[in-house]
C-alpha positions as CSV (number, residue, x, y, z in Angstrom):
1,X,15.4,38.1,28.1
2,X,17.2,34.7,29.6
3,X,16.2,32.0,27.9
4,X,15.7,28.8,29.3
5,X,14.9,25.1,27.1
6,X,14.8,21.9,28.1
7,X,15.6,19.1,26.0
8,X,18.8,17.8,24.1
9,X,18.3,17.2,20.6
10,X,18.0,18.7,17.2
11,X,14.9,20.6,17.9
12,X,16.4,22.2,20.9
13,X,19.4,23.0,19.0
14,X,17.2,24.7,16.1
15,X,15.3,26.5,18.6
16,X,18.2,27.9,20.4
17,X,20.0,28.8,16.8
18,X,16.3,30.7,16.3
19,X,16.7,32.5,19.6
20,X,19.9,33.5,19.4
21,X,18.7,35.4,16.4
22,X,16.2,37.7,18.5
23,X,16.9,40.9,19.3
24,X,15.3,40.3,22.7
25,X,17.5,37.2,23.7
26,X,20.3,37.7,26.1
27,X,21.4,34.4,27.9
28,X,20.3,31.3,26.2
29,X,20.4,28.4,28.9
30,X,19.5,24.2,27.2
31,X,19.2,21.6,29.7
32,X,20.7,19.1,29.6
33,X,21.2,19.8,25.7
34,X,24.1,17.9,24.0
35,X,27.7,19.9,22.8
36,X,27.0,21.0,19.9
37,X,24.9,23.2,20.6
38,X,27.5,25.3,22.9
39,X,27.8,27.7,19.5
40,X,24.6,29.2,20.7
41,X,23.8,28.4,23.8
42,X,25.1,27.3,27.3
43,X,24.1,23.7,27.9
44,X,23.6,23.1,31.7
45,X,24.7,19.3,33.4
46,X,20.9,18.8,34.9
47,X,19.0,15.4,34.0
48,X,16.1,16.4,31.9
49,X,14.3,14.3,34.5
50,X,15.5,16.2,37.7
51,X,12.1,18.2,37.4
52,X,13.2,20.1,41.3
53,X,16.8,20.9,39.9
54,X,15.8,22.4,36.8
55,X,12.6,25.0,38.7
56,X,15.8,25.8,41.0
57,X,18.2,26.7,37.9
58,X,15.3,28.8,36.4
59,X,14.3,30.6,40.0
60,X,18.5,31.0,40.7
61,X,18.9,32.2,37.0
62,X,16.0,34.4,37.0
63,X,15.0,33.2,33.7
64,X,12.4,35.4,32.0
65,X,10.7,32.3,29.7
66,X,11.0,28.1,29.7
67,X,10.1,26.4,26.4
68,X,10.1,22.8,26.8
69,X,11.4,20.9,23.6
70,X,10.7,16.9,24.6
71,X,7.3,15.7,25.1
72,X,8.2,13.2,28.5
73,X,8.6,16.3,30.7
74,X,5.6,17.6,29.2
75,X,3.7,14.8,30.2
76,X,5.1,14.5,33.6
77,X,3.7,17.7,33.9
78,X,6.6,20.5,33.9
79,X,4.6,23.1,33.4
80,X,2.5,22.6,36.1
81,X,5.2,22.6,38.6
82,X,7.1,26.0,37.0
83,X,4.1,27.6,37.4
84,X,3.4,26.9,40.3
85,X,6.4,28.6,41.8
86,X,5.2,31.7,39.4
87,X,8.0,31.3,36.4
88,X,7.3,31.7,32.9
89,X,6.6,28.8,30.6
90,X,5.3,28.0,26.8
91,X,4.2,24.8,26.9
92,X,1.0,22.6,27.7
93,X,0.0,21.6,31.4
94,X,0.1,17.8,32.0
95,X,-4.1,17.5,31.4
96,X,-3.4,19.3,27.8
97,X,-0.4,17.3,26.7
98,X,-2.2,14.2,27.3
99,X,-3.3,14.4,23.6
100,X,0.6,12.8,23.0
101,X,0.8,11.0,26.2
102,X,-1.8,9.1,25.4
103,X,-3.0,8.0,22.0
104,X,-6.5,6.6,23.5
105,X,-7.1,10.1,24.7
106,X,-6.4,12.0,21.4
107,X,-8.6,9.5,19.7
108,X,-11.6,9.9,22.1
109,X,-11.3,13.8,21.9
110,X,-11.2,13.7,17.9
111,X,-14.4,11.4,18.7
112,X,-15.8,13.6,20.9
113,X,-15.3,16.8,18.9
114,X,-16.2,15.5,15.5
115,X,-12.5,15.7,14.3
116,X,-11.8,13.4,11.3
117,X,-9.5,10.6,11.9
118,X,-9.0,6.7,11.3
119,X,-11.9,4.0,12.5
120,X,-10.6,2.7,15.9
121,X,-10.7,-0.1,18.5
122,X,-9.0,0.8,22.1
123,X,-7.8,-2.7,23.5
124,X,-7.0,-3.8,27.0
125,X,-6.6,-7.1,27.0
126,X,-4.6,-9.8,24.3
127,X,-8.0,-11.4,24.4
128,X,-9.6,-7.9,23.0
129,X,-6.5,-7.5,20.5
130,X,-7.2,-11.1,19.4
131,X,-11.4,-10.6,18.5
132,X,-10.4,-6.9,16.6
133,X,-7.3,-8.9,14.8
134,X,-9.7,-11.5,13.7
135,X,-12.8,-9.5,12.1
136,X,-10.0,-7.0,10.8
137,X,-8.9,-5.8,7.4
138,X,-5.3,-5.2,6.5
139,X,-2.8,-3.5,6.3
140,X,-3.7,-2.2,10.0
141,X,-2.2,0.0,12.5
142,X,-1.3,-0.7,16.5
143,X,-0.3,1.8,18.6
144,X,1.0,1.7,21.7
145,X,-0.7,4.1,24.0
146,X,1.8,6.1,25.8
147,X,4.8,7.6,24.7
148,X,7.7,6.1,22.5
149,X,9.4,8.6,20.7
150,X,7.9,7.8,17.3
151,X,8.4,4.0,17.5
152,X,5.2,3.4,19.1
153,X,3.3,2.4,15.4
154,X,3.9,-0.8,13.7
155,X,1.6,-1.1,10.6
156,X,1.0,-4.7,10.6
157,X,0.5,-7.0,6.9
158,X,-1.8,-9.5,8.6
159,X,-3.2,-11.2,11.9
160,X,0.2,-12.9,13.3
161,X,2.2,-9.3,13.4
162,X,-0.7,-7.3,14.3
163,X,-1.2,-9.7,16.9
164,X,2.5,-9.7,17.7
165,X,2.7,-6.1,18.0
166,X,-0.4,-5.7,20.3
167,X,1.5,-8.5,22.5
168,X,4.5,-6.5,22.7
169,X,2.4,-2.9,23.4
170,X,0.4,-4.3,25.9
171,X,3.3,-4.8,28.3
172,X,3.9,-1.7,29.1
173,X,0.9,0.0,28.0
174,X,-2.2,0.3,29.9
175,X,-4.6,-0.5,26.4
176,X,-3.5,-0.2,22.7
177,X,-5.2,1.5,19.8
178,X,-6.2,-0.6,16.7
179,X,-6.9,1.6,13.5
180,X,-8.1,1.3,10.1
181,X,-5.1,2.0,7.5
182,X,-5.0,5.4,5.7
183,X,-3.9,6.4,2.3
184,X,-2.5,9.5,1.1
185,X,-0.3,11.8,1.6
186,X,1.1,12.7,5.2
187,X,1.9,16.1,6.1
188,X,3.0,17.9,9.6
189,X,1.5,21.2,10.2
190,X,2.0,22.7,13.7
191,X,1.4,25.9,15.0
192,X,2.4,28.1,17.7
193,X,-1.0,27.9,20.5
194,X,-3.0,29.5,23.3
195,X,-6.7,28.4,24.3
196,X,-8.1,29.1,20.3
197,X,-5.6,31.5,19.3
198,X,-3.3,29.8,16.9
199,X,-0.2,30.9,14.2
200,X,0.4,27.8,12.0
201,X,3.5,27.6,10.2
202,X,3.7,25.8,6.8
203,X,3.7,22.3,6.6
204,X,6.3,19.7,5.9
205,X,6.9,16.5,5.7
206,X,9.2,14.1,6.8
207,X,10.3,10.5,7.0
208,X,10.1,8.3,9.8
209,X,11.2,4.8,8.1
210,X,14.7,4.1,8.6
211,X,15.9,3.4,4.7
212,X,15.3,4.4,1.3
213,X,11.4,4.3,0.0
214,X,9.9,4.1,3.2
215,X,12.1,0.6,4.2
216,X,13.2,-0.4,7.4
217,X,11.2,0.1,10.8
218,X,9.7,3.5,12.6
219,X,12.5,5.9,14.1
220,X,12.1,9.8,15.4
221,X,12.7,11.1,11.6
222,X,15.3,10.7,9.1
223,X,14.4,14.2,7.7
224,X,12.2,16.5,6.6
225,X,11.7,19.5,3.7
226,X,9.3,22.3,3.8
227,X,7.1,23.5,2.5
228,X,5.4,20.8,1.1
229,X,4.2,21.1,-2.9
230,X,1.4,17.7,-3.2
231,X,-0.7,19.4,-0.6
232,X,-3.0,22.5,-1.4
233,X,-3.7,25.5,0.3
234,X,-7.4,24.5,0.2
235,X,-6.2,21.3,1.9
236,X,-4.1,23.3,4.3
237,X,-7.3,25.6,5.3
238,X,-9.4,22.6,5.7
239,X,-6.9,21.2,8.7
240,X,-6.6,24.1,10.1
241,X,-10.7,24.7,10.4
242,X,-11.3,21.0,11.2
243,X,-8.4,19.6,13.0
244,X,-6.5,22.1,14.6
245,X,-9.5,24.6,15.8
246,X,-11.7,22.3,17.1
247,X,-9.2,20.0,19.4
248,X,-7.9,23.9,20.9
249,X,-11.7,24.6,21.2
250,X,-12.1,20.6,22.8
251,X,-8.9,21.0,24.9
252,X,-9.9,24.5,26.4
253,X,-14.2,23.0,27.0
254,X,-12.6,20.0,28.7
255,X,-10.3,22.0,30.9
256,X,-7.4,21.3,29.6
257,X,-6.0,25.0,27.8
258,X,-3.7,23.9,25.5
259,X,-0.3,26.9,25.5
260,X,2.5,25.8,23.3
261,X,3.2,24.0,20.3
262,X,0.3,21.6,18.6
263,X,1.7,19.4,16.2
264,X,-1.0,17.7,13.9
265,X,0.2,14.7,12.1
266,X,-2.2,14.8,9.4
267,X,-2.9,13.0,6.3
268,X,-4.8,14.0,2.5
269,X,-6.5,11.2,1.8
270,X,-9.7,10.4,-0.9
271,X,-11.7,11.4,1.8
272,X,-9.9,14.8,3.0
273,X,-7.6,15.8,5.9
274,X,-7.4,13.0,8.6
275,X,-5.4,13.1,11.8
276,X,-2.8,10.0,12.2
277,X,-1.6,11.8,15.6
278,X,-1.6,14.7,17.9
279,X,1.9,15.8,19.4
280,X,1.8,18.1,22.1
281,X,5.5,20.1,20.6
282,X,7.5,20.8,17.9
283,X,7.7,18.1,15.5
284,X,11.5,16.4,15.3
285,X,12.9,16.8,12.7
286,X,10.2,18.9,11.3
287,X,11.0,21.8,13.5
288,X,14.8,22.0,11.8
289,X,13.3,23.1,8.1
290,X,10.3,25.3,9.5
291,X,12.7,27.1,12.3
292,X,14.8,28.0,9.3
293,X,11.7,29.8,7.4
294,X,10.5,31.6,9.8
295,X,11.4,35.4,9.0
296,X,9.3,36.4,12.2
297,X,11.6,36.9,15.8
298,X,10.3,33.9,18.1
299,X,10.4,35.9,21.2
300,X,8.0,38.1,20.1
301,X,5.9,35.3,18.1
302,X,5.5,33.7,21.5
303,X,4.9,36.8,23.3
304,X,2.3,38.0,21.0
305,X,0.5,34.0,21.8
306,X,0.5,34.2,25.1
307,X,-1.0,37.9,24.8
308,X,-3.3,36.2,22.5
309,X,-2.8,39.4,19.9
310,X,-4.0,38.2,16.2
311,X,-0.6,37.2,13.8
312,X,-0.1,35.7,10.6
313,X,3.5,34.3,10.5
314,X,6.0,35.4,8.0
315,X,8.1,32.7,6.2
316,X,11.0,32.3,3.6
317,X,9.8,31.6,0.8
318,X,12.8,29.1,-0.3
319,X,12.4,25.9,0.2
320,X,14.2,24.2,3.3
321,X,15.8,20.1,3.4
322,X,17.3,18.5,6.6
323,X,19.0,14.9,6.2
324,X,20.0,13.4,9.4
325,X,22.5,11.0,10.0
326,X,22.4,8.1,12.3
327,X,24.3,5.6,14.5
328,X,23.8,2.2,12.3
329,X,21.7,0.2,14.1
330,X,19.0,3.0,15.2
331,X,16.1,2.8,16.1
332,X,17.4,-0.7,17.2
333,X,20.8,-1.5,19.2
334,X,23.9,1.1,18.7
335,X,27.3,2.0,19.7
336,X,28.6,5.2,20.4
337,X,31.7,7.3,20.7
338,X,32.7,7.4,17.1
339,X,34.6,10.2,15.8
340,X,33.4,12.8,13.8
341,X,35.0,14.7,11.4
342,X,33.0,17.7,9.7
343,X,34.4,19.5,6.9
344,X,33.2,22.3,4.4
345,X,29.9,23.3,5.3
346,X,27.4,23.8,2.2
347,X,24.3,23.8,5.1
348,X,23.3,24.3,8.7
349,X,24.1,21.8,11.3
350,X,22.3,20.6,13.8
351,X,23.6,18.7,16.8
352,X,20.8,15.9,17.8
353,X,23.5,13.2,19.8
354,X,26.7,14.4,19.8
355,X,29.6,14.7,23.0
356,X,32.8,17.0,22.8
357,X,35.4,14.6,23.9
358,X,39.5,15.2,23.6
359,X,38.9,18.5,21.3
360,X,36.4,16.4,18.7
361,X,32.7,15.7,18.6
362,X,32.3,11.9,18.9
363,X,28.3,9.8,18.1
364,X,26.5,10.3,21.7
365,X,22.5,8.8,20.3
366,X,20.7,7.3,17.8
367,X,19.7,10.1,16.0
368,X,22.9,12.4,15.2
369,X,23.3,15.1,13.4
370,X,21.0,17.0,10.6
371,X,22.1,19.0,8.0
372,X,19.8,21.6,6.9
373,X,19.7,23.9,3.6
374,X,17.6,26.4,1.7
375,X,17.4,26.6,-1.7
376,X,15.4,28.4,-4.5
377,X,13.6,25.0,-5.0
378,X,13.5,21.6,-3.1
379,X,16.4,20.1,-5.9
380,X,19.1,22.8,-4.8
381,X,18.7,22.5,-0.8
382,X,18.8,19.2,-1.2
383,X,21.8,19.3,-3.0
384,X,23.4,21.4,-0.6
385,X,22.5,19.4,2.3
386,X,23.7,16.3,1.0
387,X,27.1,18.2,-0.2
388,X,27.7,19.0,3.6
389,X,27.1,15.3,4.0
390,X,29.7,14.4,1.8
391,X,31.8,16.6,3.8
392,X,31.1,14.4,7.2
393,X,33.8,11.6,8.0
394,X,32.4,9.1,10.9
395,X,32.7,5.1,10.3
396,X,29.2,4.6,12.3
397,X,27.2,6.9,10.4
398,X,23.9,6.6,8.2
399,X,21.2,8.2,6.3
400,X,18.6,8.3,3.6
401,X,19.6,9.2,0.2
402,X,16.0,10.3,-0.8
403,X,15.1,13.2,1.4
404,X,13.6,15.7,-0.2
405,X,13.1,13.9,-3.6
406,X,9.8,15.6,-5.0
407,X,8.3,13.3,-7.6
């Protein structure tokens, strides 16, 4: 089969590495991708927003299945317009991905479909932000209603940065969400999808503040580790039976079939599961430690979905640690162009922002690189993905020292 993803970060990288390990795979194509993932795939110069280049690349290329990695082209609807001109895709239509693109929409589906989440206010106006802000209890959370690649959630201390933050949102948002404040402990689980047929993987976990314990503002993910030992099977059954089946059974009575992946961002709290968000793809950097542990061949994972066969998902059982490094600066302002020199490898690399300039990778994004490592426990592929880390030489470079750390 050729191969064809779109998207240019770590998780396209993973899932090319993945693909390249199928027996079925022949030409693996990544647009636009980034250069380091030329080790296993061919990266193609297209703008991931070019939507009529990239049906013309697949249609010349006579590619045989499109996965879409990044959630914007999902929600410009990509799928919709493949399909259209009959090619091959595992993703969700622009109706089903709305469940990311817009966090209003996920919450009134979870309302609808009796699927436990946070208490809620949608806001339009600063006005409306203001009367919720006032009669509010904090810590409380604002999030911006459309897409911004995991920097869309400020959990405010008290009225003048909740307030703030709704401001700010509300600019380029048609309405923000206002939530009550969960506690517990988050997990990702995500599963391969098609109308109600599901294959979760495990869960994992990762780390979306920029510094050590959970400082610093919201980025993408500064790692991740699977699986995930604080959370219970029982716990795990109870999101798959209330969460995950019942928004595939929503998505598919609304209209709105969801095919691909659905990532639940979940949380165990006092009271159970509850859902913090709904992602409408493979979780980054989550999908670099679960890729990893999946002993099953992906091509025929997803061939099996869309054939909606029944399949329970084989996985390494070794636990798996990615640490990324970022530009200093991210998720804020950042330079790039800084050399990078890697040296002994203990762990798998994954390219999330890097350029091939003058015969050596130089920083091309906020986000990257990840190193990634199995181990017998979560203490040894930790170890061995911060020893690569030690082996990495760039002046503009940082990352969490804590990933992984089970207490």
């Amino acid at each position: 089969m050729d191969i064809l993803i779109v998207g240019q970060g770590g998780r396209e990288h993973a899932l090319a590495w993945k693909i390249r390990q199928s027996k079925h795979a022949n030409k693996i194509y990544v647009i636009p991708g980034n250069d380091g993932m030329r080790d296993v795939a061919q990266t193609i110069d297209i703008a991931m927003g070019d939507y009529p280049s990239i049906i013309s690349f697949a249609i010349d290329n006579k590619i045989d299945l499109t996965i879409i990695g990044s959630e914007k082209p999902l929600c410009d609807g990509l799928v919709d317009m493949m399909e259209e001109k009959g090619l091959k895709v595992f993703g969700p239509t622009k109706k089903a991905a709305e469940i990311e693109g817009s966090k209003a929409f996920a919450k009134s589906m979870m309302e609808k479909y009796n699927i436990p989440t946070a208490f809620y206010h949608k806001v339009k106006t600063f006005e409306e932000a203001k009367q919720v802000l006032i009669h509010s209890k904090y810590p409380i959370v604002i999030k911006a209603d459309g897409l911004a690649a995991g920097k869309g959630v400020v959990i405010a201390k008290d009225f003048h940065e909740a307030f703030e933050s709704s401001v700010l949102f509300l600019e380029t948002n048609p309405c923000v969400v206002i939530e009550e404040y969960l506690e517990g402990i988050e997990f990702s689980l995500i599963a391969f999808a098609n109308g109600e047929t599901l294959y979760p993987f495990e869960i994992a976990q990762d780390y979306k503040r920029a510094f050590d314990n959970h400082q610093g503002p919201n980025t993408g993910g500064m790692g991740s580790y699977s699986p995930v030992p604080s959370i219970s099977k029982e716990a795990i059954d109870e999101a798959i039976e209330k969460v995950m089946k019942p928004m595939l059974y929503g998505l598919e009575k609304e209209k709105r079939l969801f095919k691909g992946f659905l990532y639940g961002g979940l949380m165990l709290t006092k009271d159970g599961v509850k859902v913090i968000e709904f992602n409408a793809r493979l979780g980054d950097p989550e999908a670099e430690v679960l890729l990893p542990r999946l002993k099953d061949d992906i091509l025929e994972v997803i061939e099996s979905i869309l054939e909606h066969k029944p399949k329970t998902l084989l996985f390494d059982q070794r636990a798996c640690v990615g640490v990324v490094m970022a530009s200093k600066g991210y998720p804020l302002h950042y330079e790039k162009g800084f050399p990078i020199e890697i040296g002994q490898e203990h762990s798998t690399i994954f390219h999330m922002g890097t350029k091939y300039i003058d015969n050596k990778y130089v920083t091309f994004g906020g986000r990257v690189l990840i190193a990634v490592s199995l181990g017998k426990d979560h203490d040894e592929a930790r170890q061995k993905a911060y020893q690569t880390i030690d082996n990495i030489s760039c002046d503009n470079l940082f990352y969490r020292k804590d990933i992984g750390l089970i207490k």
